[in-house]
C-alpha positions in Angstrom: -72.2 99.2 -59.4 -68.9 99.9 -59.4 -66.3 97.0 -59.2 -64.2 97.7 -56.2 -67.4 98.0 -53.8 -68.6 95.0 -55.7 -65.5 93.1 -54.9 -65.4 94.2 -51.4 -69.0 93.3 -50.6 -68.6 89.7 -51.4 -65.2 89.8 -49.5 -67.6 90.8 -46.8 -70.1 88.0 -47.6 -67.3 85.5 -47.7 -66.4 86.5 -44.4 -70.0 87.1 -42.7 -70.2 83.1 -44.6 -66.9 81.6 -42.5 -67.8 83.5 -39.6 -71.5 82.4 -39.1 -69.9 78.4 -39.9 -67.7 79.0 -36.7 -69.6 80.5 -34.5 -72.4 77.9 -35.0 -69.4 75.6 -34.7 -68.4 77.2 -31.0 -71.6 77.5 -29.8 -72.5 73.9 -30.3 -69.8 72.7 -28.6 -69.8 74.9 -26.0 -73.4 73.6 -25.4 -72.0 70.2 -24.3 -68.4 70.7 -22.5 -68.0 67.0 -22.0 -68.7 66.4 -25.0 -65.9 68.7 -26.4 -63.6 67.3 -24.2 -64.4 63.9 -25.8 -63.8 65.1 -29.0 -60.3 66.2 -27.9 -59.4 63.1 -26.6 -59.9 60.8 -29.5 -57.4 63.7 -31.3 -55.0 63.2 -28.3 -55.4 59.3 -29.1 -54.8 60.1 -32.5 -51.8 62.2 -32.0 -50.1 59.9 -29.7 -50.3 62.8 -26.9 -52.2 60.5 -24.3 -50.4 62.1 -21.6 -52.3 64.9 -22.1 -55.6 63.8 -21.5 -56.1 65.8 -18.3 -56.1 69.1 -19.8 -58.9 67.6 -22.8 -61.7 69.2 -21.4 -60.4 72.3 -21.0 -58.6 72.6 -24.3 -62.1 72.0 -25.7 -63.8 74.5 -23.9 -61.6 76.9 -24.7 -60.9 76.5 -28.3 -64.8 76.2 -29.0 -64.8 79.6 -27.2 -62.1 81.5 -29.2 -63.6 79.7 -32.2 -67.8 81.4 -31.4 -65.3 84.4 -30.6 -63.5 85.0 -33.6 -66.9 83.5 -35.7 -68.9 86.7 -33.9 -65.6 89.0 -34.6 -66.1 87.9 -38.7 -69.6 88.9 -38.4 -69.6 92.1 -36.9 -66.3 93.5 -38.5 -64.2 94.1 -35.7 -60.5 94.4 -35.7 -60.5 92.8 -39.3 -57.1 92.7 -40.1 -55.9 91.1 -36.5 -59.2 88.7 -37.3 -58.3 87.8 -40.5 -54.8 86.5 -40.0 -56.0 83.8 -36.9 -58.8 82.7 -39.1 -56.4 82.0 -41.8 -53.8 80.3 -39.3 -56.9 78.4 -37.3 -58.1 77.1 -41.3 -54.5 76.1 -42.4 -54.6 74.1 -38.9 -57.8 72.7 -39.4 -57.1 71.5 -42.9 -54.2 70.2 -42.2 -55.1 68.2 -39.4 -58.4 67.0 -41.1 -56.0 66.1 -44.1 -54.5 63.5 -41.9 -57.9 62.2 -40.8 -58.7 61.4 -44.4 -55.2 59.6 -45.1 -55.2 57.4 -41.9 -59.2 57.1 -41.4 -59.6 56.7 -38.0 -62.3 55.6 -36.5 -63.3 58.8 -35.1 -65.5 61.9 -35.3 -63.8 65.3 -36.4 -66.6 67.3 -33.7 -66.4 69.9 -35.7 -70.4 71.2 -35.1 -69.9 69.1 -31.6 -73.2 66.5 -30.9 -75.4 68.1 -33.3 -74.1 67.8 -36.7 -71.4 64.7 -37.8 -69.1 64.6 -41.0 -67.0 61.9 -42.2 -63.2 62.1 -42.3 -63.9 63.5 -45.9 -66.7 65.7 -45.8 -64.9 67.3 -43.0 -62.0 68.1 -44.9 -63.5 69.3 -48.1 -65.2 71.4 -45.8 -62.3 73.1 -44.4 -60.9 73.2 -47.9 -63.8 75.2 -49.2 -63.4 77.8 -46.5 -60.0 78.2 -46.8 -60.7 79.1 -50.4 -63.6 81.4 -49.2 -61.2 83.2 -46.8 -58.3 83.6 -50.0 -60.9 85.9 -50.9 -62.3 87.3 -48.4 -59.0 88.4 -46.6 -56.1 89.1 -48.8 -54.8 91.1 -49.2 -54.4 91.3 -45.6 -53.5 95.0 -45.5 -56.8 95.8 -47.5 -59.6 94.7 -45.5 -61.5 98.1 -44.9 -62.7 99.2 -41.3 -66.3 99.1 -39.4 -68.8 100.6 -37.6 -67.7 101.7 -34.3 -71.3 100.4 -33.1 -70.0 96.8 -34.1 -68.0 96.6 -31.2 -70.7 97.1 -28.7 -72.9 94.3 -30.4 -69.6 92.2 -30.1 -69.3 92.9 -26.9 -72.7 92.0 -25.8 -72.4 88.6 -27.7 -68.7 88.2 -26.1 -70.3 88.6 -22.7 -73.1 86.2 -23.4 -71.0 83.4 -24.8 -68.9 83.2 -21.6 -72.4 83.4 -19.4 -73.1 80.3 -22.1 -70.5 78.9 -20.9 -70.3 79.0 -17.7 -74.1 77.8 -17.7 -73.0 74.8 -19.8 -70.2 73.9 -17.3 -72.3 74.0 -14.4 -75.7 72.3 -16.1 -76.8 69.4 -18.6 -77.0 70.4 -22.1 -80.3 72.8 -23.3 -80.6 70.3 -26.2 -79.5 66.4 -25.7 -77.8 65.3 -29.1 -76.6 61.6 -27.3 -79.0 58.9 -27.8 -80.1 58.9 -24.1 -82.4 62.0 -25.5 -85.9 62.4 -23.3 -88.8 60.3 -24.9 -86.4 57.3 -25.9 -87.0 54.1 -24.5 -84.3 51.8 -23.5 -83.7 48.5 -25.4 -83.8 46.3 -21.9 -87.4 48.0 -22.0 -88.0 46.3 -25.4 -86.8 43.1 -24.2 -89.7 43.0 -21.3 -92.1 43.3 -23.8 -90.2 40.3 -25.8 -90.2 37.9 -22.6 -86.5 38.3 -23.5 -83.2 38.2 -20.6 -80.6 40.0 -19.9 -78.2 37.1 -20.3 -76.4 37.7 -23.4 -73.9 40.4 -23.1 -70.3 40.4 -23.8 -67.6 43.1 -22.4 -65.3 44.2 -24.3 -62.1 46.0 -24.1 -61.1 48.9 -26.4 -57.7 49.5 -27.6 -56.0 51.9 -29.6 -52.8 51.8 -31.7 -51.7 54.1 -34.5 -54.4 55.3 -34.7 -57.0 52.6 -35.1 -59.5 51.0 -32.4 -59.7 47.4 -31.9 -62.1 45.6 -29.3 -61.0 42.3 -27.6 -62.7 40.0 -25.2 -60.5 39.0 -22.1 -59.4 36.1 -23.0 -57.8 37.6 -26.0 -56.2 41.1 -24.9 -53.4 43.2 -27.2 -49.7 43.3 -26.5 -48.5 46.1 -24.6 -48.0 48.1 -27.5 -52.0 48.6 -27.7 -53.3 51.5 -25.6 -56.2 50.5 -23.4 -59.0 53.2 -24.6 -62.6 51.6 -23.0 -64.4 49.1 -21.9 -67.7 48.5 -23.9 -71.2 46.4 -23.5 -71.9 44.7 -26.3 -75.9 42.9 -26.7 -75.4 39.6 -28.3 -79.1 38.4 -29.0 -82.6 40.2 -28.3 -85.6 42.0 -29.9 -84.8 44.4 -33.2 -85.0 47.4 -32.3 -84.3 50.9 -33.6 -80.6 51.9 -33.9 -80.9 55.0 -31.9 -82.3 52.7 -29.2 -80.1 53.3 -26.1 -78.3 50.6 -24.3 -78.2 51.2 -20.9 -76.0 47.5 -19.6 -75.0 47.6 -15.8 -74.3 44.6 -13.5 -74.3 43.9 -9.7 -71.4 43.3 -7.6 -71.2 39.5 -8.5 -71.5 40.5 -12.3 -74.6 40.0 -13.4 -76.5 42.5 -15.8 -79.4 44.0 -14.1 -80.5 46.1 -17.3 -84.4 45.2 -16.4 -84.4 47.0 -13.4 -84.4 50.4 -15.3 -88.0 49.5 -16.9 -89.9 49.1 -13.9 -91.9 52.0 -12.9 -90.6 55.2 -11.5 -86.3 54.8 -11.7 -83.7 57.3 -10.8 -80.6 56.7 -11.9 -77.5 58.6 -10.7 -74.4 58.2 -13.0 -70.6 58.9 -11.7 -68.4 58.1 -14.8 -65.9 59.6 -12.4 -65.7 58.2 -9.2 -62.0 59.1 -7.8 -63.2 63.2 -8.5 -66.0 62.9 -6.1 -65.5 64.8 -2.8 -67.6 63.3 0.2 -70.0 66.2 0.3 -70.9 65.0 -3.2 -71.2 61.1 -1.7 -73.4 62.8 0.6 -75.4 64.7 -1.7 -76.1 61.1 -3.9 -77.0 59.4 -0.7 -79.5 61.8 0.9 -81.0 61.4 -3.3 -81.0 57.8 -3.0 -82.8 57.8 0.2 -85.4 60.7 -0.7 -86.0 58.4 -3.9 -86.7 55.2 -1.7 -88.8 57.0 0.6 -90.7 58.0 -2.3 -91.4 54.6 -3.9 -88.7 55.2 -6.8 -86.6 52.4 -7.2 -82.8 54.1 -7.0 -79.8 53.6 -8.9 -75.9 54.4 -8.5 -74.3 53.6 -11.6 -70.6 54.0 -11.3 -67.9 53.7 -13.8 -66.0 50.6 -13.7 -67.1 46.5 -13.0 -67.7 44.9 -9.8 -63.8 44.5 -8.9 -63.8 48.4 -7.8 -66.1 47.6 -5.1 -63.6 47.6 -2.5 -62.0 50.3 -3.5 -65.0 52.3 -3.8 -65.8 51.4 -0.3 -62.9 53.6 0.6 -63.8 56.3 -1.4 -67.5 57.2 -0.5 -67.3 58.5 3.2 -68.0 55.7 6.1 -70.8 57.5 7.4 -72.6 56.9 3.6 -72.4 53.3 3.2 -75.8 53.2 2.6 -75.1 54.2 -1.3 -73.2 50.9 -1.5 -76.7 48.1 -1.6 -77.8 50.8 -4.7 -74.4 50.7 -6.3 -74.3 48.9 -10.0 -71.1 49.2 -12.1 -71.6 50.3 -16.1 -68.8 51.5 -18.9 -67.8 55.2 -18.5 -68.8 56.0 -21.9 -72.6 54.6 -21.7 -72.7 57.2 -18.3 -71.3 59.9 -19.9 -73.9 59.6 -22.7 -77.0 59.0 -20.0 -75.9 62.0 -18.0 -73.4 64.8 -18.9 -72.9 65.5 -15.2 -70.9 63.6 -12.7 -73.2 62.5 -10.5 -76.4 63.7 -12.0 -79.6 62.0 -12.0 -82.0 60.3 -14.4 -85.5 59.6 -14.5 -86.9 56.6 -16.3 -91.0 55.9 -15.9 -91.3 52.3 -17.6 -88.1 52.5 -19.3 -88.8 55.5 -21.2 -86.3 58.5 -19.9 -88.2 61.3 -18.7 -86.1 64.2 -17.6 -82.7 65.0 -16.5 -81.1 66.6 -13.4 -77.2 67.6 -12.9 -75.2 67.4 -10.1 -75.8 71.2 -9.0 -79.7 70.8 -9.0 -80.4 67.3 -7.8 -84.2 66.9 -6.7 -85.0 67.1 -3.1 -87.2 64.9 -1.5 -89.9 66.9 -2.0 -89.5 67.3 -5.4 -89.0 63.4 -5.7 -92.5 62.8 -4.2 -93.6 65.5 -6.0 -92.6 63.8 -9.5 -94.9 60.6 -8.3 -98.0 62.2 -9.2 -96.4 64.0 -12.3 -97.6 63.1 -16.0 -94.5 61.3 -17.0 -95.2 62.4 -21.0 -96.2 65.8 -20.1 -93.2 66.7 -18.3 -91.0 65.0 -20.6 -92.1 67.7 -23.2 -92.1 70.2 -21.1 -88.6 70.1 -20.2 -86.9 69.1 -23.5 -89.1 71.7 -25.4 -88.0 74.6 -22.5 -84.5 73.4 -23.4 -84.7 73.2 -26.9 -86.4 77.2 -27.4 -83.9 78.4 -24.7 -81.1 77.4 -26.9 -82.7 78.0 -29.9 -83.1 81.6 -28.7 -79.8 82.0 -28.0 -79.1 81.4 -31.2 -81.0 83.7 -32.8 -80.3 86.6 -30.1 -76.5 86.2 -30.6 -77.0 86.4 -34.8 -79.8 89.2 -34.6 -77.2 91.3 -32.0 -74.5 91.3 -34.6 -76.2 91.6 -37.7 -78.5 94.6 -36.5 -76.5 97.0 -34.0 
């Protein structure tokens, strides 16, 4: 064979290899939006650029876009050149700022492959490193990196247009595939603890603080000084039954503070979680009170978890419209971060039979009451599988429709 097709074939290997690592990258994160937003605020906290927290979600969104973007542009060929040069600039980034991670170690994850895969400071970096060296090869010369298949750009095209129907689906809906550890099938730990004859009495909050860097979690009684950034508040289980570590947690209390854990493992529970309160328009309110009272009427025993501890009450009060202060005897207060692992949506619901979660529903396709009532003479196992196996082919064939596309037109 002769040498300068050799040479270019595995420049074309190198570059099929870096592109297939980011758009697997992309796509998992745009499969959880929340989550990528997450992810970019713990760099914000890193970075000392807490102001803009805001924009996090966005900014993840849209870099885990441009990044399944430029992976399916590396595959198919297109525009090489152009291609070429942001990979190399978004790798130098990338290394760079993943350099830093292992120098300072903070407790963090890079996100890289979002929920689904997680690396260490280190392997994160020498991953970066490595295709930094495979892109050396694969694009420089800069000026020499040969032209494709005019076919290429419709199979981009396609793929282009799917990821931003992805996208938008992933924005409006729960993730196809849940990688948190609220994942359909598990069983809470308060659920454990009724078989244990244990009680929900030993808990302790704590508060999460940041400073160069580095998380630290006090009790109360023994805050930071004020040059400690307030990150969280978490639930911590003192005693109980050994369990699993993947067992989920799911701690909430009443308006005069105490945890009420148990009342998730008793028959047929939906739980609604709003890790965001203030963001909640009154049609929304609405919307979780006409689910509260479908779920009642139903024999369901209904939960509002809300984001927060019992001092919000009041001001909650003034939030949720006057006319839907029946949400308010429902209402139980929980950390944001346990309800924004139960439920990716804001004011979505979850179904527990017996403490084991069954299915989840977002915001935009709450059940009715019909469908409520309906779901009391479901097999709680059966549709359990059902819906996380629908999820998990869906995305699965995305997958493989997006890689097939640009590898075969």
């Amino acid at each position: 064979m002769n040498t300068k097709i050799f040479h270019y074939r595995i420049r074309r290997l190198f570059a099929f290899i870096i592109g297939l690592v980011f758009l697997l990258a992309g796509i998992f994160k745009l499969l959880d939006p929340v989550g990528a937003g997450l992810v970019v605020e713990e760099y914000y906290r890193f970075l000392h650029l807490g102001f803009l927290m805001p924009t996090a979600k966005a900014v993840g969104v849209l870099l885990a876009l441009f990044e399944a973007l430029l992976g399916a542009a590396l595959i198919s060929g297109i525009l090489r050149r152009t291609v070429a040069i942001l990979t190399s600039v978004l790798l130098v980034f990338f290394t760079l700022l993943t350099l830093l991670l292992v120098i300072f170690n903070p407790t963090m994850d890079c996100g890289c492959f979002g929920e689904v895969i997680h690396l260490t400071n280190l392997q994160t970096f020498i991953k970066n490193v490595v295709l930094l060296l495979l892109a050396s090869i694969a694009f420089i010369p800069f000026n020499d990196t040969g032209e494709c298949r005019k076919r290429k750009y419709v199979s981009f095209g396609i793929v282009a247009v799917s990821l931003l129907l992805f996208t938008w689906h992933s924005l409006s809906s729960i993730p196809l595939v849940d990688y948190t550890s609220f994942t359909p099938g598990s069983e809470l730990y308060s659920a454990h603890e009724s078989e244990d004859g244990g009680t929900n009495d030993d808990y302790m909050s704590t508060f999460i603080y940041e400073k160069n860097g580095q998380e630290g979690a006090f009790t109360l009684d023994k805050l930071p000084d004020s040059t400690w950034t307030f990150v969280r508040t978490e639930t911590i289980k003192l005693n109980g039954p050994e369990v699993k570590d993947n067992t989920p947690l799911l701690s909430f209390m009443d308006s005069t503070g105490a945890y009420k854990d148990e009342m998730a493992t008793k028959g047929n529970v939906l739980v609604m979680s709003v890790y965001d309160a203030p963001s909640l328009k009154g049609e929304v309110w609405t919307k979780l009170a006409r689910t509260v009272e479908g779920a009642n009427a139903a024999g369901f025993t209904p939960l509002l978890l809300v984001s927060g501890t019992p001092s919000l009450l009041d001001s909650l009060k003034s939030i949720i419209p006057e006319a839907r202060k029946e949400l308010i005897p429902s209402t139980f207060f929980s950390d944001r971060r346990t309800l924004l692992s139960l439920n990716r949506s804001n004011g979505g619901a979850t179904w527990f039979n017996d403490g084991e979660l069954i299915q989840k529903f977002p915001l935009s396709k709450l059940p009715s009451d019909d469908e409520i009532l309906a779901m009391t003479g479901y097999d709680p196992t059966e549709t359990m599988l059902k819906a996380s196996t629908r999820g998990g082919l869906r995305f699965q064939g995305f997958l493989l429709y997006s890689i097939a596309l640009l590898l075969l037109i």
